[in-house]
N, C-alpha and C positions, 0 to 999 in steps of 0.2 A: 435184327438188332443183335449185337454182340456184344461181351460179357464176358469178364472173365471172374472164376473164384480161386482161392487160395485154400490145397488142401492143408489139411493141418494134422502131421504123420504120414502115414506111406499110401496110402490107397484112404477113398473113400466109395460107399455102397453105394449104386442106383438109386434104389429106392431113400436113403438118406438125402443124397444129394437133390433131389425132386423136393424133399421137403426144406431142407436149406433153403434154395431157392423159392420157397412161399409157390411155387407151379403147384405142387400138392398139398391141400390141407392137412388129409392123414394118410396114414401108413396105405387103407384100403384104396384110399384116390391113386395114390404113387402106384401100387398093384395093376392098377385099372388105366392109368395113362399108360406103362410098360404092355401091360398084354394086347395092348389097341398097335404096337409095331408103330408109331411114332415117336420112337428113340430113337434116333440114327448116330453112334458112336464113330467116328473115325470111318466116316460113309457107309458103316455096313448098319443093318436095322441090330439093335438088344433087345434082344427077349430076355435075357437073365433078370431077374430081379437083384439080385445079390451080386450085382459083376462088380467087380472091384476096379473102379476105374483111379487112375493116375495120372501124374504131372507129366503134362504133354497131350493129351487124351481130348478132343474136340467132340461135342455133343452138342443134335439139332436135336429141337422140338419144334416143331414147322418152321418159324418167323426167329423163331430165338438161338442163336448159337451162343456154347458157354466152352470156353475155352480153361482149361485148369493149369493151377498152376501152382 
């Protein structure tokens, strides 16, 4: 499935973005799906918790892709 959201300002955080998206309930869920290495940013895996993604920036969570924009 794909998706796209609209950042709002320059960069928005990982862990933010998971909860926007309702995929993480809370902060510690968002923690917890990034350190399991099914984030895949722009094909490479995110481990950052804090990465500051941007407009352009393509992100998998297995089934789901969210394209930003």
């Amino acid at each position: 499935m794909k998706e796209t959201f609209e950042i709002e300002g320059e960069y928005i955080e990982l862990l933010g973005l998971l909860k926007a998206l309702g995929i993480a309930e809370t902060g510690g869920h968002a923690k917890h799906i990034v350190d399991s290495g099914v984030v895949i940013r722009n094909g490479m895996i995110e481990t950052r918790r804090r990465a500051k993604l941007i407009k352009g920036d393509e992100i998998r969570i297995e089934d789901l892709c969210i394209e930003l924009i």
